[in-house]
C-alpha positions, 0 to 999 in steps of 0.5 A, a space after each residue: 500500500 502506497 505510504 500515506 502523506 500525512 503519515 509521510 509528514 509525521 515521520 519527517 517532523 519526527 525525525 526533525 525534530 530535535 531540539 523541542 521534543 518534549 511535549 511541553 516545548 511542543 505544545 508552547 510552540 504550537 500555541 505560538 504558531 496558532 498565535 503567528 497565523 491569527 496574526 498573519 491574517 490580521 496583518 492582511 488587514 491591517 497592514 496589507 489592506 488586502 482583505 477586510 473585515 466586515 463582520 456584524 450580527 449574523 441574521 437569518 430568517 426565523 423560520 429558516 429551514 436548518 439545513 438553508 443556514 448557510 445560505 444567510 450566514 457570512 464569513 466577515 471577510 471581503 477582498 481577495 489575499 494578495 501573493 504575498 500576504 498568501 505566502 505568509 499565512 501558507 508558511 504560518 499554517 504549515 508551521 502549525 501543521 508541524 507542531 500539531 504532528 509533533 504533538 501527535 508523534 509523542 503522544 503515538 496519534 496516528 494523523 491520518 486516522 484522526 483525520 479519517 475518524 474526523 472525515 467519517 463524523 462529518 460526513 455522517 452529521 452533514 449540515 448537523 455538525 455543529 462546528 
C-alpha cells in the first residue's frame, strides 16, 4: 500500500525534530504558531489592506429551514489575499501543521486516522455538525 502523506509528514517532523521534543516545548510552540497565523491574517488587514473585515450580527430568517443556514450566514471577510500576504499565512499554517504532528508523534496519534475518524463524523452529521 502506497505510504500515506500525512503519515509521510509525521515521520519527517519526527525525525526533525530535535531540539523541542518534549511535549511541553511542543505544545508552547504550537500555541505560538496558532498565535503567528491569527496574526498573519490580521496583518492582511491591517497592514496589507488586502482583505477586510466586515463582520456584524449574523441574521437569518426565523423560520429558516436548518439545513438553508448557510445560505444567510457570512464569513466577515471581503477582498481577495494578495501573493504575498498568501505566502505568509501558507508558511504560518504549515508551521502549525508541524507542531500539531509533533504533538501527535509523542503522544503515538496516528494523523491520518484522526483525520479519517474526523472525515467519517462529518460526513455522517452533514449540515448537523455543529462546528
Amino acid at each position: 500500500m502506497a505510504e500515506r502523506c500525512l503519515d509521510r509528514f509525521q515521520a519527517v517532523v519526527d525525525e526533525c525534530l530535535l531540539r523541542h521534543r518534549s511535549i511541553l516545548d511542543i505544545m508552547t510552540k504550537q500555541a505560538e504558531a496558532a498565535a503567528r497565523i491569527n496574526r498573519a491574517v490580521a496583518k492582511t488587514v491591517t497592514e496589507c489592506g488586502c482583505l477586510k473585515i466586515e463582520a456584524g450580527r449574523q441574521s437569518y430568517p426565523p423560520d429558516a429551514d436548518y439545513g438553508r443556514l448557510r445560505e444567510f450566514v457570512a464569513s466577515h471577510v471581503a477582498g481577495e489575499m494578495c501573493d504575498p500576504c498568501r505566502e505568509v499565512l501558507y508558511r504560518e499554517i504549515g508551521h502549525g501543521l508541524f507542531y500539531l504532528a509533533a504533538l501527535a508523534n509523542v503522544l503515538g496519534v496516528d494523523l491520518e486516522e484522526v483525520l479519517a475518524r474526523e472525515h467519517k463524523t462529518v460526513v455522517a452529521l452533514g449540515k448537523f455538525n455543529l462546528t
